[in-house]
MDAnalysis code that builds the backbone (N, CA, C; Angstrom):
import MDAnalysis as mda
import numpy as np

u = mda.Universe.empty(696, n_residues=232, atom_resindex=np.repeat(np.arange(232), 3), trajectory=True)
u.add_TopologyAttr("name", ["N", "CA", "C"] * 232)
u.add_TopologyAttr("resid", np.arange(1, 233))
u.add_TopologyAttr("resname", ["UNK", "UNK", "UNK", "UNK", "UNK", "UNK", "UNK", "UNK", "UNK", "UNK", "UNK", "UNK", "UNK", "UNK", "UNK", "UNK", "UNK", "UNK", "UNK", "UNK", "UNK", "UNK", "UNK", "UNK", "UNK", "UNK", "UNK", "UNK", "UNK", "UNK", "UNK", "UNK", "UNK", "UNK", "UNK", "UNK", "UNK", "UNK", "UNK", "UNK", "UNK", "UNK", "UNK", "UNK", "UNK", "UNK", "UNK", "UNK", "UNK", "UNK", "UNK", "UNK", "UNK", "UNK", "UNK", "UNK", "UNK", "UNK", "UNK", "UNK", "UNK", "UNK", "UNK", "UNK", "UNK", "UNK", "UNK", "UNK", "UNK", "UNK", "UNK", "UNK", "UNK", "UNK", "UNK", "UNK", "UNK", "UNK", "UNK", "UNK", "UNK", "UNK", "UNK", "UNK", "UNK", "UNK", "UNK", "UNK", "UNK", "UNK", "UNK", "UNK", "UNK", "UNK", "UNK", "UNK", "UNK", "UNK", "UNK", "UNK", "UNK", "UNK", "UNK", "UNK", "UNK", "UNK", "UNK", "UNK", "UNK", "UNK", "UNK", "UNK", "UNK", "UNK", "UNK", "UNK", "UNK", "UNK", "UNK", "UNK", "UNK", "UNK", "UNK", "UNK", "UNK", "UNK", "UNK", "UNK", "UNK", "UNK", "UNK", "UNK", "UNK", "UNK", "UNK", "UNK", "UNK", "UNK", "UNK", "UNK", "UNK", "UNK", "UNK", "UNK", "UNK", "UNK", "UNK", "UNK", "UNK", "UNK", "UNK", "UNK", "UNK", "UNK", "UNK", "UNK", "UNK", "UNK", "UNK", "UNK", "UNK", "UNK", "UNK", "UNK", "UNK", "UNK", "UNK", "UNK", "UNK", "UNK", "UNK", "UNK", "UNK", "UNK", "UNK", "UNK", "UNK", "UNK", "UNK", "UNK", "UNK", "UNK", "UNK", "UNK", "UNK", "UNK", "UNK", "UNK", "UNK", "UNK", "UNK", "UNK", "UNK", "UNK", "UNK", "UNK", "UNK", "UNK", "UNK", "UNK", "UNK", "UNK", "UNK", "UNK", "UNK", "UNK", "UNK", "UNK", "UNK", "UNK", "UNK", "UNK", "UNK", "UNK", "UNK", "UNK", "UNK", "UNK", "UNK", "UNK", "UNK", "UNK", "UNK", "UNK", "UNK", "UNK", "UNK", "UNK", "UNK", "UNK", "UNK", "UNK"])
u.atoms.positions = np.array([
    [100.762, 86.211, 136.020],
    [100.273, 87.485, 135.504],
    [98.883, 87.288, 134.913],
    [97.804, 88.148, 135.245],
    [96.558, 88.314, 134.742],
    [96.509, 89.394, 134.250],
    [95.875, 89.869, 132.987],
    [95.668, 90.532, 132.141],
    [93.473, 91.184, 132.966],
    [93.697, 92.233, 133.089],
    [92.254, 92.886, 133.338],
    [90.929, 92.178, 132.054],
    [91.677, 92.421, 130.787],
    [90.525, 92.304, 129.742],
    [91.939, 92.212, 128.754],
    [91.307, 92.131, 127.287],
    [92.222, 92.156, 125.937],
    [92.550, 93.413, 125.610],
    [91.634, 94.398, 125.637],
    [92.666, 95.696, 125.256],
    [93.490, 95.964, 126.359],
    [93.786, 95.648, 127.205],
    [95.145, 95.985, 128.614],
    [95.861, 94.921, 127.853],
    [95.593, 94.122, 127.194],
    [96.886, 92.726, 127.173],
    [97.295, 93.550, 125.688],
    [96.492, 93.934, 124.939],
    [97.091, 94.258, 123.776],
    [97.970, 95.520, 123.723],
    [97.616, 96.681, 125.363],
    [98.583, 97.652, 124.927],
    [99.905, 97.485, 126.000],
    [99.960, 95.796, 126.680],
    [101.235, 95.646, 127.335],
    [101.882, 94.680, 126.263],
    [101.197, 94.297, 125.287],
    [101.752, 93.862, 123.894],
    [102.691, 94.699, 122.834],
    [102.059, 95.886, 123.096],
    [102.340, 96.793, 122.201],
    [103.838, 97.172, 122.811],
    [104.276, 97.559, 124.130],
    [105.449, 97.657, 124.506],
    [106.268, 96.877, 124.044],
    [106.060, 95.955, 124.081],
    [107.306, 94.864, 123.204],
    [107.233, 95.192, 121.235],
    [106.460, 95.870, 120.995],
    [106.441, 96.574, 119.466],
    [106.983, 97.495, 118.752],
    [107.579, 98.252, 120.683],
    [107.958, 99.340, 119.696],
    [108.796, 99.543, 118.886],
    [109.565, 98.635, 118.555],
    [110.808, 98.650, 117.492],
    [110.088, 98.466, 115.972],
    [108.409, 98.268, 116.006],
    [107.734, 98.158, 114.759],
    [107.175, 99.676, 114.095],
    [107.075, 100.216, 115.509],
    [106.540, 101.570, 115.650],
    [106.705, 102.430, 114.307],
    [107.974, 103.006, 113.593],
    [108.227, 104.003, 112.715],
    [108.022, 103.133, 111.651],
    [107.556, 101.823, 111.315],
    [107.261, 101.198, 110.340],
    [106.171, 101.332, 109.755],
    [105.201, 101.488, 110.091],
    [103.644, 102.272, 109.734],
    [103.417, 100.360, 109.375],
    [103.320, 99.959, 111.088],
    [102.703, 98.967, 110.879],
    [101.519, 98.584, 110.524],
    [100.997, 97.537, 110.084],
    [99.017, 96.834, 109.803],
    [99.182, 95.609, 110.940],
    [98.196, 96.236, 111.739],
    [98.200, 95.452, 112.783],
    [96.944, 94.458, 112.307],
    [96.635, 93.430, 112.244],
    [95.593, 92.413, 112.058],
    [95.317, 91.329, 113.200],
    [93.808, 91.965, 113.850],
    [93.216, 91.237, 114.672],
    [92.516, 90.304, 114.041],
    [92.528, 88.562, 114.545],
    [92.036, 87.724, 114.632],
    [90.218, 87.737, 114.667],
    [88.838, 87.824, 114.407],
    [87.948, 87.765, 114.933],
    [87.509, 86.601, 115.782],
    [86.454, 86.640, 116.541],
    [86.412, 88.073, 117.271],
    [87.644, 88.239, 118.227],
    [88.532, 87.858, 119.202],
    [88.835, 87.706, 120.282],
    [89.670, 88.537, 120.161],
    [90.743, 88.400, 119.055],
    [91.881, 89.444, 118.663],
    [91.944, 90.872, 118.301],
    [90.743, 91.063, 117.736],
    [90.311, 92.726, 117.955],
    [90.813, 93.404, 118.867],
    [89.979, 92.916, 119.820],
    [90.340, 94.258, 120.894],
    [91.745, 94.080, 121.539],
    [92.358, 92.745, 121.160],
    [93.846, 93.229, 121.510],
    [95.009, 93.867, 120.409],
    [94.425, 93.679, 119.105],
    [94.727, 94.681, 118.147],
    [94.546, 96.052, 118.544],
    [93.460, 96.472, 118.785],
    [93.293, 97.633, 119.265],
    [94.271, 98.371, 120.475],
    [94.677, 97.276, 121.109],
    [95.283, 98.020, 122.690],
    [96.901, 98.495, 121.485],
    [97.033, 97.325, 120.848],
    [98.739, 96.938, 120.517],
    [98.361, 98.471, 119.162],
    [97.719, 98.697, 118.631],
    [97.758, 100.358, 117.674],
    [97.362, 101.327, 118.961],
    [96.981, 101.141, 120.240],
    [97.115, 102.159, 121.014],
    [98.771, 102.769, 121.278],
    [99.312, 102.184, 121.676],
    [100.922, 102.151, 121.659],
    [101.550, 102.379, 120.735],
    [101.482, 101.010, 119.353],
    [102.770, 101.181, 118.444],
    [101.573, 102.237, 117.053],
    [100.779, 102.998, 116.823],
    [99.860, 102.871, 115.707],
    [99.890, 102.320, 114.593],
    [100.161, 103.124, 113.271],
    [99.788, 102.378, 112.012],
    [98.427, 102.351, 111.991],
    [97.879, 101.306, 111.058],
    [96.702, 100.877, 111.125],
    [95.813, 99.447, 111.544],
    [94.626, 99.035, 111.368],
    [94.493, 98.533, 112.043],
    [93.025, 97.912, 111.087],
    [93.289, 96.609, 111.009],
    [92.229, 95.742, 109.959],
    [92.073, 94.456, 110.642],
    [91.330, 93.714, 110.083],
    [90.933, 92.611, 110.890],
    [91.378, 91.333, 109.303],
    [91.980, 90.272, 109.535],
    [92.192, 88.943, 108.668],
    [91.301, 88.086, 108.932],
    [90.651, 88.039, 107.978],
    [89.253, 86.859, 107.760],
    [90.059, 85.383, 107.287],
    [90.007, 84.538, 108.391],
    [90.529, 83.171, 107.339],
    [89.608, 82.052, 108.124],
    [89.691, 81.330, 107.847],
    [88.534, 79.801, 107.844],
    [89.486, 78.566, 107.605],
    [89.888, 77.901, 108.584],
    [90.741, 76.645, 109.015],
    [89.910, 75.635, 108.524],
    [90.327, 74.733, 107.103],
    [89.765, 73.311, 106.677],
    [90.328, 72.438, 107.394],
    [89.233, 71.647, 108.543],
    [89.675, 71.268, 109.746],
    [89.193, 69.646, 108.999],
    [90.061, 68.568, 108.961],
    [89.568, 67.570, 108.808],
    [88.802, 66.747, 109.118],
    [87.762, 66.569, 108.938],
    [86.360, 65.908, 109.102],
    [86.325, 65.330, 110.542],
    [87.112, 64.225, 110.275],
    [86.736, 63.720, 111.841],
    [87.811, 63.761, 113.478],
    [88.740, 65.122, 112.723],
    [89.005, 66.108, 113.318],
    [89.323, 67.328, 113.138],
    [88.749, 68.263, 113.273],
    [88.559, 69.487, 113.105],
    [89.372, 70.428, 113.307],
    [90.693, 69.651, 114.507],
    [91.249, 70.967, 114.996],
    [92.569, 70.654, 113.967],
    [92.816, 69.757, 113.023],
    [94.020, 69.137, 112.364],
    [93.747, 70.233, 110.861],
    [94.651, 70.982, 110.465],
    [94.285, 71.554, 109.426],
    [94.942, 71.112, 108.099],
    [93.672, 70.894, 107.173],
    [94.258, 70.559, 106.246],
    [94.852, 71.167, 105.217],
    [94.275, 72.662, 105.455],
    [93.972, 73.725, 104.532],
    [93.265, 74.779, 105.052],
    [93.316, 76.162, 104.791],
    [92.684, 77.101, 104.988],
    [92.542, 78.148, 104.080],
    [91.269, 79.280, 104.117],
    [91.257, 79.685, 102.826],
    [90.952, 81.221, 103.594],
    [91.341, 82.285, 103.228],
    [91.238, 84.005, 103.685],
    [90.417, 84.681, 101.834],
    [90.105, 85.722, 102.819],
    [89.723, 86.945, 101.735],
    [90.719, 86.910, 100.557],
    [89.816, 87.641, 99.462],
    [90.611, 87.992, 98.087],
    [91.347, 85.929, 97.354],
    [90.393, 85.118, 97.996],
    [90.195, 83.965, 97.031],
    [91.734, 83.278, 97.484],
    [92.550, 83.965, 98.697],
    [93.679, 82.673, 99.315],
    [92.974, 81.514, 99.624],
    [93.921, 80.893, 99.550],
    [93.645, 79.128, 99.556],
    [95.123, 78.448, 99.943],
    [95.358, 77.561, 100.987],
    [96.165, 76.795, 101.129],
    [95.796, 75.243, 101.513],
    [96.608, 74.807, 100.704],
    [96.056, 73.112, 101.083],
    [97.501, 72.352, 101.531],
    [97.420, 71.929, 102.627],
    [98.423, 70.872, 102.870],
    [98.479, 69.531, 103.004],
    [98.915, 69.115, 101.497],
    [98.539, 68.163, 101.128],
    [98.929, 66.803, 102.310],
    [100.500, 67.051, 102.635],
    [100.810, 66.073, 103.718],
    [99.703, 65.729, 104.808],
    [99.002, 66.785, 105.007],
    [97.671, 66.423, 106.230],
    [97.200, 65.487, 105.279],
    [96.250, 65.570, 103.934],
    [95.339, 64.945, 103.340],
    [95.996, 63.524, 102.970],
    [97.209, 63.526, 102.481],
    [97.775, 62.407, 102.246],
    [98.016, 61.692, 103.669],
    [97.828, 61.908, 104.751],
    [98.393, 61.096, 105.894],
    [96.419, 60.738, 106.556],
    [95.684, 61.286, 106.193],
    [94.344, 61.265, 106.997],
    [93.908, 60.315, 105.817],
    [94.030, 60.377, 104.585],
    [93.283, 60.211, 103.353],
    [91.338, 60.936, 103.493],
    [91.854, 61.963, 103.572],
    [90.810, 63.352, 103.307],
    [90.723, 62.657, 101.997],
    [89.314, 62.595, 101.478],
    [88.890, 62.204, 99.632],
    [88.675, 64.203, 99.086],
    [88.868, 63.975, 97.590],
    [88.459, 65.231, 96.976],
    [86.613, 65.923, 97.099],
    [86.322, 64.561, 97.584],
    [84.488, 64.985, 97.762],
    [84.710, 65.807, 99.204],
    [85.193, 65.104, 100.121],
    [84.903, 65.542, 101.711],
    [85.954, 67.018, 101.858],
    [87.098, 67.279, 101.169],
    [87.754, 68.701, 101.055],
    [86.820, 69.258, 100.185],
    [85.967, 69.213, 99.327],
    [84.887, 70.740, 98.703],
    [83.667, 70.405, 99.496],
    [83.213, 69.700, 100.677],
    [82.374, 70.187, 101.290],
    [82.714, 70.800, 102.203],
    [83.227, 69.994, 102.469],
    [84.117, 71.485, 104.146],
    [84.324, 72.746, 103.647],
    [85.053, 72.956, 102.618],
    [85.620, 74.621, 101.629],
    [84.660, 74.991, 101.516],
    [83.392, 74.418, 101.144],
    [82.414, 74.982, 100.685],
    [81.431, 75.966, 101.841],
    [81.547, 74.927, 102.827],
    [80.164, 74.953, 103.832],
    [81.660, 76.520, 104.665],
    [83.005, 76.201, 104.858],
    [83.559, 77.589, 105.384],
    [83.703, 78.692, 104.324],
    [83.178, 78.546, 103.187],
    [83.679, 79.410, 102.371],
    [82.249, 80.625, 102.748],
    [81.427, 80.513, 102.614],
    [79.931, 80.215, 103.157],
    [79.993, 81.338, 104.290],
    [80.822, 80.757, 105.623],
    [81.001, 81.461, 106.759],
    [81.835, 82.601, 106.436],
    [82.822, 82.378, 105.639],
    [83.986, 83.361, 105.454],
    [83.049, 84.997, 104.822],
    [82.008, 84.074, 103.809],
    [81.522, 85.374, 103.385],
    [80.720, 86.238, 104.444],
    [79.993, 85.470, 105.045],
    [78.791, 85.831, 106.231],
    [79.969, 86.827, 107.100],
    [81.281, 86.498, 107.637],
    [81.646, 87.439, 108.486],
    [82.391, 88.657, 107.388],
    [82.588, 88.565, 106.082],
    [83.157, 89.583, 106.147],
    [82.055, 90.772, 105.719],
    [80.893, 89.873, 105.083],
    [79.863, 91.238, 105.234],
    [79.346, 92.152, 106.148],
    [79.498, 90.992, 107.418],
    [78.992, 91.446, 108.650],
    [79.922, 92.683, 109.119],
    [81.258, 91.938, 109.070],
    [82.505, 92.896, 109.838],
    [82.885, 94.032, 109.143],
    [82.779, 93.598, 107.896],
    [83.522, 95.298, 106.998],
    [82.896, 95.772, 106.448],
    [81.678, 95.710, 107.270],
    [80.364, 96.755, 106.380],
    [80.743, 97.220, 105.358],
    [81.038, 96.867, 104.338],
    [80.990, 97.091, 102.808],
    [82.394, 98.033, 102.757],
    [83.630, 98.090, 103.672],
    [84.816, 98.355, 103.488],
    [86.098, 97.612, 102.955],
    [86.393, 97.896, 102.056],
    [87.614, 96.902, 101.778],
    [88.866, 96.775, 102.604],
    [89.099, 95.444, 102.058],
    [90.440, 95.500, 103.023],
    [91.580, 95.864, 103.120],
    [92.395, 96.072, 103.818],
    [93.448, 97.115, 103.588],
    [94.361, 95.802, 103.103],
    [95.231, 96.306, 101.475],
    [96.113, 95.298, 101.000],
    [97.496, 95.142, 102.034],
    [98.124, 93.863, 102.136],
    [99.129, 93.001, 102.761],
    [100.574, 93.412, 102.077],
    [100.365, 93.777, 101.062],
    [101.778, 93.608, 100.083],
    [102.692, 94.777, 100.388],
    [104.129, 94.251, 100.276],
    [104.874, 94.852, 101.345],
    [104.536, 95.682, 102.204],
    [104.142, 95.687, 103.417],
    [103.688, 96.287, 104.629],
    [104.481, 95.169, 105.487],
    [104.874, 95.770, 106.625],
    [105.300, 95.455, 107.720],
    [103.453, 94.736, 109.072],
    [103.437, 93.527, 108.644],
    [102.402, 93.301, 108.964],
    [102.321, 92.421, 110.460],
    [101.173, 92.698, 111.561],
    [101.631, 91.763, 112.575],
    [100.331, 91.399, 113.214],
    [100.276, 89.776, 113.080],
    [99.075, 89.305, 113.127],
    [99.019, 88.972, 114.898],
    [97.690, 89.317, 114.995],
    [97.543, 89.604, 116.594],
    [96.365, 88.648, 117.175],
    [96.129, 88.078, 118.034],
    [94.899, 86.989, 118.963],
    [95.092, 87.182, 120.263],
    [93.966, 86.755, 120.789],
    [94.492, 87.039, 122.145],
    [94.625, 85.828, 122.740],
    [95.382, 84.848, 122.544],
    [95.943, 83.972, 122.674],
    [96.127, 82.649, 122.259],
    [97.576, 81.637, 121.948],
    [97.097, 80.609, 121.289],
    [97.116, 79.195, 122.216],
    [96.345, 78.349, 121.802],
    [96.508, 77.024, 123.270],
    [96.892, 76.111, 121.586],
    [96.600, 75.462, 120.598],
    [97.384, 74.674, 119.710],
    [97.926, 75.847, 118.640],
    [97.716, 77.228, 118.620],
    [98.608, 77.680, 117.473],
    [97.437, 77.672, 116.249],
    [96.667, 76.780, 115.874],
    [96.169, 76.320, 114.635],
    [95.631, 77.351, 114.348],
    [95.050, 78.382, 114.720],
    [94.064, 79.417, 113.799],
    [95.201, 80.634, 113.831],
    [96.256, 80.558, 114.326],
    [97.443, 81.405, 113.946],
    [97.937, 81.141, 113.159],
    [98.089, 79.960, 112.875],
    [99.000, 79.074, 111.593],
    [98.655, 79.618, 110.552],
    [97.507, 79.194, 110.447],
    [96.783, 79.331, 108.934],
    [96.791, 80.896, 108.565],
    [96.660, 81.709, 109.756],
    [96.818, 83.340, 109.385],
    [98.101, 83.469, 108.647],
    [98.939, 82.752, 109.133],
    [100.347, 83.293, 108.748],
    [100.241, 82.952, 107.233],
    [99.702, 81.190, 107.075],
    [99.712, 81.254, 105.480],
    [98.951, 81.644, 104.686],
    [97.904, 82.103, 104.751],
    [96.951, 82.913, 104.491],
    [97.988, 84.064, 103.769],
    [98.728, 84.879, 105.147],
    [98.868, 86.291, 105.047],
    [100.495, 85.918, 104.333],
    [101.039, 85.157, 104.153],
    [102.056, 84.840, 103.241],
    [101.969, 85.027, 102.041],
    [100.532, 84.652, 101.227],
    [100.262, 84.889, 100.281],
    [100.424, 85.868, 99.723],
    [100.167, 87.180, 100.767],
    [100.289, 88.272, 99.940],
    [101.223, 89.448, 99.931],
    [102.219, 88.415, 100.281],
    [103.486, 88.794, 100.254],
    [104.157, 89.992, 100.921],
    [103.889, 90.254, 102.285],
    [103.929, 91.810, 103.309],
    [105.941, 91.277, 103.607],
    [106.022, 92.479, 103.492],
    [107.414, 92.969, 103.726],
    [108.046, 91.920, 104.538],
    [107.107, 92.343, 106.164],
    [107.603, 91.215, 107.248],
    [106.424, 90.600, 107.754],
    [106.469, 89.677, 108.693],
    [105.516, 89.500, 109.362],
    [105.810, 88.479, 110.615],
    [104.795, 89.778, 111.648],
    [105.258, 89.495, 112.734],
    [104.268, 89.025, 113.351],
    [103.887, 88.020, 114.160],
    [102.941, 87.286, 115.331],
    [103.055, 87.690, 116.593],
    [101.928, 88.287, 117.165],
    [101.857, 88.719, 118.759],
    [101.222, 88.904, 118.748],
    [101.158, 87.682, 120.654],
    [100.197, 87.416, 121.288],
    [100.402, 86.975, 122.762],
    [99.461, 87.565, 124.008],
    [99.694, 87.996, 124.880],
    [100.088, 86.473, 125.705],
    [99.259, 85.263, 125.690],
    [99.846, 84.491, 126.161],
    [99.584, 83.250, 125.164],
    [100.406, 81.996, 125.988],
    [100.842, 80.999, 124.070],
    [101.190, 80.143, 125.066],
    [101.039, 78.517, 124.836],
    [101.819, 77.280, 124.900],
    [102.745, 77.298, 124.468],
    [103.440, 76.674, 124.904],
    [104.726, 76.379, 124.728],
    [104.218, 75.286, 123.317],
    [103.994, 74.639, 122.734],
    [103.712, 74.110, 121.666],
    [103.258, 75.009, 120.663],
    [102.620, 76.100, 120.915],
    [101.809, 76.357, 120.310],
    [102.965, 77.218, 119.593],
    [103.694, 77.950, 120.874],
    [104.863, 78.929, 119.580],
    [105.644, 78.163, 118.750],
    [106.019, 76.419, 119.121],
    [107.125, 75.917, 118.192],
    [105.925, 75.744, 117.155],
    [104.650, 75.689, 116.865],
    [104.395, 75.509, 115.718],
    [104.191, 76.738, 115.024],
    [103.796, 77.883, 115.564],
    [103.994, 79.371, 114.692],
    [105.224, 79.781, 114.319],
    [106.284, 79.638, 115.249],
    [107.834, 80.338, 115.094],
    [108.433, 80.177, 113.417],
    [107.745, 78.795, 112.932],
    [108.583, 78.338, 111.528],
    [107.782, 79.338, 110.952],
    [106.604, 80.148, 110.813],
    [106.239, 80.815, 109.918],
    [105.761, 82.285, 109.813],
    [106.608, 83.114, 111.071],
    [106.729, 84.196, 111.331],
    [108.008, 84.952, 111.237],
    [107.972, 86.033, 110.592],
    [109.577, 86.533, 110.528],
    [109.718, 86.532, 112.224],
    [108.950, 86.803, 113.309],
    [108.863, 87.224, 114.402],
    [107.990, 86.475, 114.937],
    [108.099, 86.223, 116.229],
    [107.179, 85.923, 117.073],
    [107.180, 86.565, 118.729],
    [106.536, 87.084, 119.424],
    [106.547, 88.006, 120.311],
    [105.622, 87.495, 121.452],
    [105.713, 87.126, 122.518],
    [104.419, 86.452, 123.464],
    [105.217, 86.732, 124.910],
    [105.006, 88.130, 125.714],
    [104.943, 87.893, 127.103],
    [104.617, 87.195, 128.117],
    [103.325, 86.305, 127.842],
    [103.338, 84.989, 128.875],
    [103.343, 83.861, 128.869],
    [104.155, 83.029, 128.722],
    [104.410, 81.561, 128.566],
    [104.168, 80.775, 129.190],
    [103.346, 80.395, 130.101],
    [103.310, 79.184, 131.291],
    [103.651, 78.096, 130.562],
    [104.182, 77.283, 132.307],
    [104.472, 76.067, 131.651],
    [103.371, 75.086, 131.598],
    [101.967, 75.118, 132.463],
    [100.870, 74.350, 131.436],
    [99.899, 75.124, 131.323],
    [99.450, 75.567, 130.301],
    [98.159, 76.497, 129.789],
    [97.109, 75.872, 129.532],
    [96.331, 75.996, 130.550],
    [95.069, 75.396, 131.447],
    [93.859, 75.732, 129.806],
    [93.919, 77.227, 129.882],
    [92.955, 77.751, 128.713],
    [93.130, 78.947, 128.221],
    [93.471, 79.619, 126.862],
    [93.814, 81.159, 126.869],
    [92.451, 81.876, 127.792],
    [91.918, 81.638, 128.323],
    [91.036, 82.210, 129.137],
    [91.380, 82.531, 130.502],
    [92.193, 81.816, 130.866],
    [92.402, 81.755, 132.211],
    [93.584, 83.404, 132.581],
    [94.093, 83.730, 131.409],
    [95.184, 84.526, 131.723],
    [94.441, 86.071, 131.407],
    [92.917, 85.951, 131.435],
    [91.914, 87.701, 131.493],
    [91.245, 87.038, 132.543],
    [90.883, 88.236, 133.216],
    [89.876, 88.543, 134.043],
    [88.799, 88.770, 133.520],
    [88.659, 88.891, 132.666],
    [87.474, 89.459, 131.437],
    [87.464, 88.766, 130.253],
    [86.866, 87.789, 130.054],
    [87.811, 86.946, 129.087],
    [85.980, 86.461, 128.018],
    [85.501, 87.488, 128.099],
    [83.780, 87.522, 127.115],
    [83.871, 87.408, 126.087],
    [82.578, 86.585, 125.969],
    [82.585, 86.439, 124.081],
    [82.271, 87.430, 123.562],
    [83.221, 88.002, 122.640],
    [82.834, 88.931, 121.990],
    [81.465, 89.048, 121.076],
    [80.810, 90.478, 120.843],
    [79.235, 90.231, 119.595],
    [80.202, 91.083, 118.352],
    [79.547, 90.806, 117.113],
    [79.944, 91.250, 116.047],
    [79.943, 93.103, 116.315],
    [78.991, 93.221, 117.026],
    [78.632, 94.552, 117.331],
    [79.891, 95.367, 117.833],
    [80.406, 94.753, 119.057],
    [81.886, 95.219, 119.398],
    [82.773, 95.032, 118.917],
    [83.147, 94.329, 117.835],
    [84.676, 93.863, 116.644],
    [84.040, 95.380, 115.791],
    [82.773, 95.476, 115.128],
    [82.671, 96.659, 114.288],
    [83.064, 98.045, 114.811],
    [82.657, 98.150, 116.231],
    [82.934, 99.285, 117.285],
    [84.245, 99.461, 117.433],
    [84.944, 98.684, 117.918],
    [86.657, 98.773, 118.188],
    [87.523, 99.176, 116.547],
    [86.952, 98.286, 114.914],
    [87.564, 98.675, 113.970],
    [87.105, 100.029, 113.911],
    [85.670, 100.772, 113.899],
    [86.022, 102.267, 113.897],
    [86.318, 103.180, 114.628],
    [86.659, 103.229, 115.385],
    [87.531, 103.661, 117.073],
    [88.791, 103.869, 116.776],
    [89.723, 102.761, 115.980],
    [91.175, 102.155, 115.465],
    [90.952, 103.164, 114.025],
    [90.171, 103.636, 113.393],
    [90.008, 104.114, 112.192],
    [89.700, 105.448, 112.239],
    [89.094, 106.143, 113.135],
    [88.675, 107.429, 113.685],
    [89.670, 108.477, 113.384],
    [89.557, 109.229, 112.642],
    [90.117, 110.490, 112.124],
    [90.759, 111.146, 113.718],
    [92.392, 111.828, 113.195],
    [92.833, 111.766, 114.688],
    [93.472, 111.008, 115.608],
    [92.946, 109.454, 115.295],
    [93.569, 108.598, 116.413],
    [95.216, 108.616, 116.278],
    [95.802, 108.547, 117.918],
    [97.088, 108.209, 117.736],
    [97.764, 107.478, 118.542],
    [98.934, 107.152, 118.827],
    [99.254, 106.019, 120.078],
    [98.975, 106.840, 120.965],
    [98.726, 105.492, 122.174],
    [98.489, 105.723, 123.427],
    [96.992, 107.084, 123.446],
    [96.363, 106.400, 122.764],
    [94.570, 107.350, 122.776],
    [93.982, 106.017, 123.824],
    [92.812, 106.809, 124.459],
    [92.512, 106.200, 125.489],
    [91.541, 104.859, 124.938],
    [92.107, 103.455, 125.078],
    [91.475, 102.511, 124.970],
    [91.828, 101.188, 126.296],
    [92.226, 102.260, 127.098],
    [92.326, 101.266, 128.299],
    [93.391, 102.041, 129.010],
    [93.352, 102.063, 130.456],
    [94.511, 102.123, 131.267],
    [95.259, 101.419, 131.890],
    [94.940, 100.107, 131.764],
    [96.290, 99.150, 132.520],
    [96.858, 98.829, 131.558],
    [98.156, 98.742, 132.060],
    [99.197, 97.957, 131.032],
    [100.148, 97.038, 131.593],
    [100.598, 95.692, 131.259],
    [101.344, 95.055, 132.146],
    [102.783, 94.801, 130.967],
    [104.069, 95.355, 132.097],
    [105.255, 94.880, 131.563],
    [105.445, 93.396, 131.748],
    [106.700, 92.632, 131.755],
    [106.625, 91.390, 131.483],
    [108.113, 91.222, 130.448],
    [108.067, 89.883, 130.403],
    [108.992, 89.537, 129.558],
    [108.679, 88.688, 128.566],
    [109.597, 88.718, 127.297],
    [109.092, 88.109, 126.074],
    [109.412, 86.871, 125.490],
    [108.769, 86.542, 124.735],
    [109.489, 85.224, 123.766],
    [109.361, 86.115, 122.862],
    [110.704, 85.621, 122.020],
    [111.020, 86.036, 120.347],
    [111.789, 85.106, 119.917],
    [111.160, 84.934, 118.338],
    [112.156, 83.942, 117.230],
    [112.351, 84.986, 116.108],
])
């Protein structure tokens, strides 16, 4: 199965949602990539629709190993077992925090043009990407968005490793992913359209998703692909 672009993957995402539907879900796209499949998945199930700023403390002399990650409104998670097994020092964890803390601010000025964010706490919340190949920048969403304590929280995403869901599944009330291959070459490979997003289009798609009026199934794409799911 190939997906046209991310908003078609996000509103054949959204079919597998609808049991979130009468919940007045907060759908939260990933930047950039997850946007616009946020967007397809509030075409279908609505609610609303915000974007989660978080920044993965990737250990020095590997990056993709997280040691810690830190989101909006001053979350912070540190796992210490990474630092204790790498021996990460207390100097080399506040330069990394520092130098992403840095970035964290740069995108959220950029992205929420001076809008706040919509609060987490009990809401039925479901964090969205358009796809994971290790899981790691899903992970950290989840603990990030744990913090602030949302009702439920659910993960979906259009296609996923098979690794990648056993490492999200422990920290999602839910996990939801229509395409599973058994080796996932690159989350790229499963769009036809698979562009780097500009800040310009993540700002465009959040006020589109925000637009006085909007409701499911408003026109943000016409293909949609059924399929079958993973759930934990």
């Amino acid at each position: 199965m190939i997906y046209p672009d991310r908003i078609a993957a996000g509103r054949s995402l959204g079919g597998s949602l609808m049991h979130l539907r009468a919940s007045d879900p907060l759908v939260l796209g990933l930047p950039r990539g997850g946007v616009p499949v946020a967007a397809g998945v509030h075409a279908v199930i609505g609610g609303e629709v915000d974007i989660l700023l978080v920044r993965k403390l990737g250990v020095p002399w590997q990056p993709e190993l997280a040691m810690g990650a830190i989101g909006e409104g001053g979350a912070r998670v540190i796992n210490d077992d990474v630092i204790g097994q790498t021996g990460v020092g207390p100097g080399q964890l506040a330069a990394i925090e520092d130098r992403e803390r840095a970035e964290l601010a740069r995108r959220q000025r950029i992205l929420r043009v001076g809008k706040p964010r919509v609060p987490l706490t009990d809401r039925c919340v479901v964090i969205v990407d358009d796809g994971m190949a290790t899981g790691a920048t899903v992970a950290v969403a989840c603990q990030v968005a744990d913090i602030c304590a949302p009702r439920r929280l659910t993960v979906a995403v259009p296609v996923s490793s098979i690794e990648a869901l056993r490492r999200v599944g422990e920290l999602a009330d839910e996990l939801i992913c229509p395409l599973v291959p058994r080796v996932l070459g690159g989350v790229g490979g499963a769009y036809r359209d698979f562009h780097q997003l500009t800040d310009e289009e993540v700002i465009d798609l959040l006020r589109t998703c925000a637009a006085p009026g909007e409701s499911p199934d408003s026109g943000l794409g016409d293909d949609a692909f059924g399929g079958g799911e993973h759930r934990t």
